[in-house]
N, C-alpha and C positions, 0 to 999 in steps of 0.2 A: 298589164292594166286591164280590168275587169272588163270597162266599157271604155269607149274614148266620145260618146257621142257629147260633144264640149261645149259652152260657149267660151268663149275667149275674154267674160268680161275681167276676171280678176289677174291679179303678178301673177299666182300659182295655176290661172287657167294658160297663160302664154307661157307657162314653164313644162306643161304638159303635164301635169299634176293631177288634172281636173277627171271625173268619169264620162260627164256625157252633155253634150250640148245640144243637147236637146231639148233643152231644160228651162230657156229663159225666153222672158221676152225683151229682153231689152230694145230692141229696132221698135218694137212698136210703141213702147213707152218712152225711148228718147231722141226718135228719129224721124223724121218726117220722109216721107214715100221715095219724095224726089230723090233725096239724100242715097237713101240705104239701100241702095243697088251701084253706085256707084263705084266700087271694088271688088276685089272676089271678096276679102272675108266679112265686107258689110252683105253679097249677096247668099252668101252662105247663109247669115245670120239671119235676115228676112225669110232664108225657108224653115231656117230652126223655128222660128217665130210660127210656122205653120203649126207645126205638131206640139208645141205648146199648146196650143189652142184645143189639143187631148184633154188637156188636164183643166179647163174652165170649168168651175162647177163646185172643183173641189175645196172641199172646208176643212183644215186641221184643227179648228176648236170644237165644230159640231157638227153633225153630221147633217149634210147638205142636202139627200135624197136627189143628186143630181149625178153620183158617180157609177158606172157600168154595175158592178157588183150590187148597188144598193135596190135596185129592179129588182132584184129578187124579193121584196118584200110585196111586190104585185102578182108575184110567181103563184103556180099551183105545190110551188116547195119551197119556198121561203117566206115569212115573215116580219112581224117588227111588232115592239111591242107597244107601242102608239098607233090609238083609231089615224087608217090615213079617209081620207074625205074621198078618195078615187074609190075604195071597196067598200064604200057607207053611202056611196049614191048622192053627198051631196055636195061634188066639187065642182064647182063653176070656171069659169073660162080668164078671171080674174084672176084665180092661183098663180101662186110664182111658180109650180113645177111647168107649168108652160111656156107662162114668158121667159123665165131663164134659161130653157132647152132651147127655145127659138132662137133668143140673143147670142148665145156660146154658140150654136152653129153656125148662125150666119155671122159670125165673128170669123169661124175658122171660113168660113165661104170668102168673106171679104180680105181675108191677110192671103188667102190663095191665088186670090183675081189679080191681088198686088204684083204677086210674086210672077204667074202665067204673063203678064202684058208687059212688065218692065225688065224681066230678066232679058228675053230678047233685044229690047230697044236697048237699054242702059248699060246693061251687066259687061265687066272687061272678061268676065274670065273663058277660063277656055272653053271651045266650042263643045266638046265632049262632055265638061263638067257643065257644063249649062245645058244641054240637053238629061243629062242625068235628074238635075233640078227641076226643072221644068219637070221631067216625069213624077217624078216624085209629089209637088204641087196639083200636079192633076190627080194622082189617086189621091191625095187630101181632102180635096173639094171630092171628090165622088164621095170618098166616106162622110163626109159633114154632109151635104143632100141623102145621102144614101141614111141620114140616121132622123134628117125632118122626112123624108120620104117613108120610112119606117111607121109614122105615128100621124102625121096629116093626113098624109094620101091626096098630096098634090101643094106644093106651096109655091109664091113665086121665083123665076130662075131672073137669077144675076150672073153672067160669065164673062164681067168687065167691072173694073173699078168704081167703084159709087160706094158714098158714106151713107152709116147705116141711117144715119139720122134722113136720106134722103131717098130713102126704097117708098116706091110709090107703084110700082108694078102689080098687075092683079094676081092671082094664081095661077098658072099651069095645072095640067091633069096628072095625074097618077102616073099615066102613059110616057107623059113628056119628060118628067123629072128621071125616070128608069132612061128612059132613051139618053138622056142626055150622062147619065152616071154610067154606062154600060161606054159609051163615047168617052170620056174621059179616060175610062180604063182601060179600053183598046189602046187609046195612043198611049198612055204608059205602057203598056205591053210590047206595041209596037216601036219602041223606043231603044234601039240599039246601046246607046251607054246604060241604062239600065240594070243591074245586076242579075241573075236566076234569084239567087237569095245569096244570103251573106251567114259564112261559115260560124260557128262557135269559135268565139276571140276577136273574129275582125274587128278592124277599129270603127266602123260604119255599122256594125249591127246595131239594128233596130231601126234604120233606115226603111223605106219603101224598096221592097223588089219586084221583081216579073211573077216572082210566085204569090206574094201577097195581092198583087192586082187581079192574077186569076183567081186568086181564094173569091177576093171578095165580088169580083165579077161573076161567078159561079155565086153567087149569094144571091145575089141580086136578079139574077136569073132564075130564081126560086120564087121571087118572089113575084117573078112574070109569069110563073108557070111553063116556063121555056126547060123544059127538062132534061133533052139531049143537049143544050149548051152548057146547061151547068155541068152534068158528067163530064162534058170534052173540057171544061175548064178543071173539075175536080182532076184529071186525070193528068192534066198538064204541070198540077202541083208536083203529084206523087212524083211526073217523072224530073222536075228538076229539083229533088231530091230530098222531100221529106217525109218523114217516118213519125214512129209513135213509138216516144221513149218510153223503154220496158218495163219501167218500174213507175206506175201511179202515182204512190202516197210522196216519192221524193223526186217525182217531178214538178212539184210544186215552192220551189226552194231555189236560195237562192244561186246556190251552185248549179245547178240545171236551166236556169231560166234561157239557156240561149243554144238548147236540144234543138235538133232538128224538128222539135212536134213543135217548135215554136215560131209560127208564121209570120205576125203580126201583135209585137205589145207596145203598152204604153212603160214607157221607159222610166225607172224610178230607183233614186237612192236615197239613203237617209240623211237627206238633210230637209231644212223647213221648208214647207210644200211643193217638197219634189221629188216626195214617195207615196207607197199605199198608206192609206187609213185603213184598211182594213182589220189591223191590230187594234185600234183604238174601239172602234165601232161594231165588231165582231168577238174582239175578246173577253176576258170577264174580269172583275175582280181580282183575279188569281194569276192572272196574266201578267208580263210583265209591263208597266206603267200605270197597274190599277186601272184597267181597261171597262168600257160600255156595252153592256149585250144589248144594242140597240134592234140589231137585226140578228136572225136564229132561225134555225129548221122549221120548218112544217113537219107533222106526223106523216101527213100524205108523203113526203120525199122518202121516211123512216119506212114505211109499210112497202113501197115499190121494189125494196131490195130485195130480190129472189133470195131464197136458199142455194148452198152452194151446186146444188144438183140441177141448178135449173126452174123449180118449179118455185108456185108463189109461195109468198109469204103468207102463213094465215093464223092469228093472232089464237083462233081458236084449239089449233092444235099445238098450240103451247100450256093455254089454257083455258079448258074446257067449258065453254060458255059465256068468255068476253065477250063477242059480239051482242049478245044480248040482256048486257048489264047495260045501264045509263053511264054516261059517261063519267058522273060524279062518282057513280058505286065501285069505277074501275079502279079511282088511284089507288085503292088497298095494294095492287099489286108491286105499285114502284115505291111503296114505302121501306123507310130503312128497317134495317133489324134493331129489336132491343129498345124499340122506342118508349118512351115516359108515358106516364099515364096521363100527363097533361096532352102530349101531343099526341094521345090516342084518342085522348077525348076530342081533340082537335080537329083531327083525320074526320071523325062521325059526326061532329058539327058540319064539315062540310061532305058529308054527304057518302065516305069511303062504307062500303058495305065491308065491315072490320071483321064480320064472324068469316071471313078466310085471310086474316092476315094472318102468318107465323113469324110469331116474333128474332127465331133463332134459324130461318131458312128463306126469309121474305126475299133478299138480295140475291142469295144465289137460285132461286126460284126466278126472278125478273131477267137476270140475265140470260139464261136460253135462249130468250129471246131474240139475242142480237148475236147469237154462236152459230157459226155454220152459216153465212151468211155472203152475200158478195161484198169481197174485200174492201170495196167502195166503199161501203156504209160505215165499218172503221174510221176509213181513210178524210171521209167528209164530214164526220159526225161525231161526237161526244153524247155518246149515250149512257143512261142512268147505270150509275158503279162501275164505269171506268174509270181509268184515269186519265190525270191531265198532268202533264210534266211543268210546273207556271212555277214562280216565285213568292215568294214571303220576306216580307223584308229586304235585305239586299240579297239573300241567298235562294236559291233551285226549292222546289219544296211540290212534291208528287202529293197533290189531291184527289179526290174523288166526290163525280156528280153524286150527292144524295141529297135524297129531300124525307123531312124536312130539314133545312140546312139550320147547322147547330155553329160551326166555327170552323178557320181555318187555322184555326193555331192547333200544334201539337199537344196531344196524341191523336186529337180528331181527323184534321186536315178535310176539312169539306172543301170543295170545293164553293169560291163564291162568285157570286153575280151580283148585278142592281134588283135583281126579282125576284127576289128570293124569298116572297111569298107566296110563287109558283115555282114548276118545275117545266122546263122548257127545255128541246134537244136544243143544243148547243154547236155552232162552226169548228169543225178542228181543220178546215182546210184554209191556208192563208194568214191564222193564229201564231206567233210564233210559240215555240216553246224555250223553257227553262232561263235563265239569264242574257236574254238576245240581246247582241250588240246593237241595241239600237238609239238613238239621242233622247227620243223619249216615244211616246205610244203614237203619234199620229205617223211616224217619221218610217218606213217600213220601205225596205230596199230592193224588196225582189219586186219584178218586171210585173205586170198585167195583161195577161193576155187577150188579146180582140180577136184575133182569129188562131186557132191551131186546128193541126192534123187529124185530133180527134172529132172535130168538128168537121170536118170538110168530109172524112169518110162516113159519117152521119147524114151527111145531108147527098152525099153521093149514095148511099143507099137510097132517101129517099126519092131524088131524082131517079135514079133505075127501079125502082119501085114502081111509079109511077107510072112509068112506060112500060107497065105490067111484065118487068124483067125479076122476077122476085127470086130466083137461085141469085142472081148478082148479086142483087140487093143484099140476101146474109151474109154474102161473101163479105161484104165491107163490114157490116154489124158485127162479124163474127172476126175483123181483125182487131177491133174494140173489145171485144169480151176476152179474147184471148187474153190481151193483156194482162188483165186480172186473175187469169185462169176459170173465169166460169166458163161451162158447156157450150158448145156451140150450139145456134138454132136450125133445126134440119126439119125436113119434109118426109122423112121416113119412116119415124117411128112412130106413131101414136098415141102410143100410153106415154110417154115420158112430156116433161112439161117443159121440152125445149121444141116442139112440134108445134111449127108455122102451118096452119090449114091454108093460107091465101095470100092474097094483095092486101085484103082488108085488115088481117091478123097479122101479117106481118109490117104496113101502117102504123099500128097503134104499137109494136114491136120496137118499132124506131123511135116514134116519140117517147115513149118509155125510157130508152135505152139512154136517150138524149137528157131526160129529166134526173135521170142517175148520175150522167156521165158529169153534169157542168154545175153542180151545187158553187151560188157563191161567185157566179162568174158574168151575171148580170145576161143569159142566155133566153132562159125558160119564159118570162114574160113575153118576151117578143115573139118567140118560138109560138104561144099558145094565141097571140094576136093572132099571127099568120097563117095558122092551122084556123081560125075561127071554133079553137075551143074553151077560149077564155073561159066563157058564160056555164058551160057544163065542168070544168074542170075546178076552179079558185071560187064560183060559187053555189057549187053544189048542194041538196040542203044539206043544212047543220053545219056548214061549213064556216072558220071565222080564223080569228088565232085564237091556238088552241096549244092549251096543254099536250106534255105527252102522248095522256090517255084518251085523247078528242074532246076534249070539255072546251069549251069556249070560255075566252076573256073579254074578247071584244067581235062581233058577229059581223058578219058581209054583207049587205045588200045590193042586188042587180036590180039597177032600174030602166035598163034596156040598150038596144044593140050601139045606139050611140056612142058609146062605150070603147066601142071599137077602135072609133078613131077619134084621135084629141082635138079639140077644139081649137079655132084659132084665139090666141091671146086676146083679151078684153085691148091689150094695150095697143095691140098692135093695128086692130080695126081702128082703133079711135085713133091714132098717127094715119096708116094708109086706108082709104075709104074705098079703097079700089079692090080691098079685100072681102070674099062672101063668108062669112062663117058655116062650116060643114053640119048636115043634116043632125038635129036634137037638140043642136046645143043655142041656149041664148044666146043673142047677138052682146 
């Protein structure tokens, strides 16, 4: 059996049938508090009911803007192809992307409070699976604080039962909410029934472990600036026992989802919402269930990929004097071969400087581009005149990105999109390909990862970094790159363009590194909060969503550092008065 994490509510979940119960809420929709601890498998099902509380957010008919992945469209490497009101400088504190983030959290806070105060008093079951629970309930609640703590920078703490309708507490400091999530995860750690982690196949994988509590206590200590505890927690992961499965592009799948490089996911099978959307909202047209390119690449993530030797990418040495064409005069180059004279005339209506298009070498001219390149960039990306293995009709049918898109029926086979009066890099990571068994497009089975190994030695660089340990520091970077097979970063040589000068150059080495590694994984926004390089990074000038070739469709504006941190919900002032709204923003 794949997964066992269950609920028990249906005949074929009490027949052992079921994959994972994890999955439901039922205790909170048809159980009252009192009740649903009084057994073990009603108290089982109250903590199942925690990590449900993962999945709040999520929309299978449209896309919610509330799920991990969808943050990339606030990234310096992803976007979306709708102005969002956050990078146009005119969202207010009345938006639902905040009161729904607040609500889902302190949703998962309050089913965790349930679970922390009444498993003891109430719960029959044994004393060892109840302390397991119990562990596990505490790093829940950590991560729900640890994710309004992420984006307020101080909200109020509840660590006891109280309805949300009845939160009247003012806020806590920045300080106190990290103290008390760092608290949480210690006593999970320190919590003897607790597991290291749970092997590939267990019936409990995807449970909370001792390694997933140091991951993310190690996180969080980053983000105190506490740098020797995150390493000693980074370190505490590696040694109970995970690694980085060797193969990238098919660690993403669903037969791997439960590798050792997998710490910490939200758990998902195909059935109605209680798998990824990411297929629906990521993929195209061409994908199987006639899919939404809702969210897509940034250029900035396409241009980061070194060559495979190490050194940058630089668009000019492919082709000699892109940089200092307009961005309109560039698409000549990602144009198809052989094109009509309508859509030539097309191209120079909007602006293609056409006296360097070739009609019969235009395509394999573009591609150089993306050859010799780090494997990643394949691996995450659908670039112009590749392929994409999607369907047509009921059967398999190998398209390719070209623009301008003519059709995807045979002999063409363009691939298509909803946008297809742009050309946009495209997700291949997460995407299914060819005939995938899946119920329909929203319904996507493989797991989501929240925290993994590739992550935790990234950020263990950057902690040793920091502590101006900078050979350590490549050490970790450089067990990430291996991966892939590109060069290591070394202090030796000079001339070559894997040559770290410092702390400072090997710094932005990391975050780099981190911006390549997590396309698509709802990382990099957060990552660029925390570093405070939001402001110089996603709105740099001329920066917007953009075509391929950097041309803008829809433009960014920064209206200042407030930005930083989100605003307390209009709604939630106007319930609790006891609430201050943080510096910038309207009350």
């Amino acid at each position: 059996m794949k997964k066992s994490i269950l609920l028990f509510t249906t005949a074929a979940c009490l027949l052992g049938s079921c994959k994972k119960d994890l999955l439901n809420t039922a205790p909170y929709d048809q159980l009252a508090s009192e009740t649903m601890w009084t057994s073990d498998n009603l108290t089982e099902l109250g903590v199942n009911g925690i990590y449900n509380a993962l999945r709040l957010g999520q929309n299978t008919s449209s896309a919610s803007g509330l799920e991990l992945y969808q943050y990339d469209r606030f990234s310096f490497i992803g976007q979306t192809r709708d102005a969002q009101a956050m990078l146009q400088g005119t969202i207010q504190p009345s938006d639902g992307l905040f009161s729904a983030n607040w609500q889902n959290f302190y949703e998962g806070v309050i089913r965790a409070n349930d679970a922390i105060t009444n498993i003891p008093a109430k719960s029959p079951s044994a004393p060892e699976k109840k302390g397991r629970l119990l562990a596990e309930a505490k790093f829940l609640r950590a991560y729900f604080y640890f994710r309004l703590n992420q984006v307020w920078k101080g909200v109020p703490l509840y660590l006891e039962p109280v309805a949300y309708n009845e939160f009247n507490k003012p806020r806590e400091t920045e300080q106190t909410i990290w103290d008390a999530v760092v608290k949480d995860l210690t006593d999970a750690i320190n919590e003897p029934n607790l597991p290291n982690k749970y092997a590939k196949g267990n019936a409990n994988f995807g449970r909370v472990s001792k390694s997933a509590a140091h991951a993310l206590r190690g996180k969080v200590y980053m983000y105190m600036s506490k740098w020797a505890e995150a390493a000693a927690d980074f370190q505490k992961v590696k040694d109970l026992g995970h690694s980085l499965f060797p193969n990238y592009q098919q660690l993403f799948t669903e037969v791997n989802e439960q590798s050792d490089e997998m710490i910490f996911s939200i758990q998902n099978i195909g059935v109605s919402g209680l798998g990824s959307t990411t297929q629906f909202f990521c993929g195209t047209r061409s994908s199987f269930g006639s899919c939404w390119n809702t969210y897509f690449v940034s250029p900035n993530l396409v241009d980061l990929y070194e060559k495979s030797d190490g050194s940058k990418f630089n668009w000019d040495a492919v082709l000699p004097g892109y940089s200092s064409m307009s961005p309109a005069a560039r698409q000549v180059f990602f144009l198809r071969d052989n094109m009509t004279t309508t859509e030539r005339n097309a191209a120079a209506g909007r602006g293609a400087d056409m006296t360097k298009y070739l009609p019969a070498g235009n395509e394999a001219r573009i591609r150089q581009a993306f050859e010799g390149r780090d494997p990643r960039l394949a691996a995450n990306v659908i670039t112009p005149y590749s392929t994409y293995n999607g369907v047509l009709g009921a059967g398999p049918s190998t398209v390719t990105s070209r623009f301008p898109y003519r059709t995807e029926n045979s002999p063409t086979l363009d691939l298509r999109t909803d946008t297809q009066a742009f050309f946009y890099y495209l997700y291949r990571k997460y995407v299914y390909e060819g005939n995938a068994q899946l119920l329909n497009r929203s319904f996507g089975p493989i797991d989501f990862p929240i925290i993994r190994y590739a992550d935790v030695l990234l950020m263990w660089a950057e902690a040793l970094n920091e502590q101006g340990l900078v050979a350590e520091a490549l050490s970790k970077i450089n067990e990430v790159r291996a991966r892939v097979s590109m060069p290591a970063l070394q202090q030796t040589d000079p001339t070559k363009g894997t040559f770290v000068t410092g702390q400072s150059d090997c710094r932005e080495r990391i975050r780099n590194e981190r911006r390549i590694e997590f396309p698509n994984e709802g990382i990099n926004y957060f990552d660029e909060l925390r570093w405070k390089t939001w402001k110089e990074t996603v709105f740099k000038s001329g920066n917007g969503v953009q075509q391929i070739w950097g041309q803008n469709t829809v433009p960014y504006t920064w209206k200042g550092d407030y930005l930083y941190t989100w605003p307390i919900p209009l709604v939630e002032i106007q319930r609790n008065p006891n609430l201050v709204q943080n510096e910038g923003w309207p009350n």
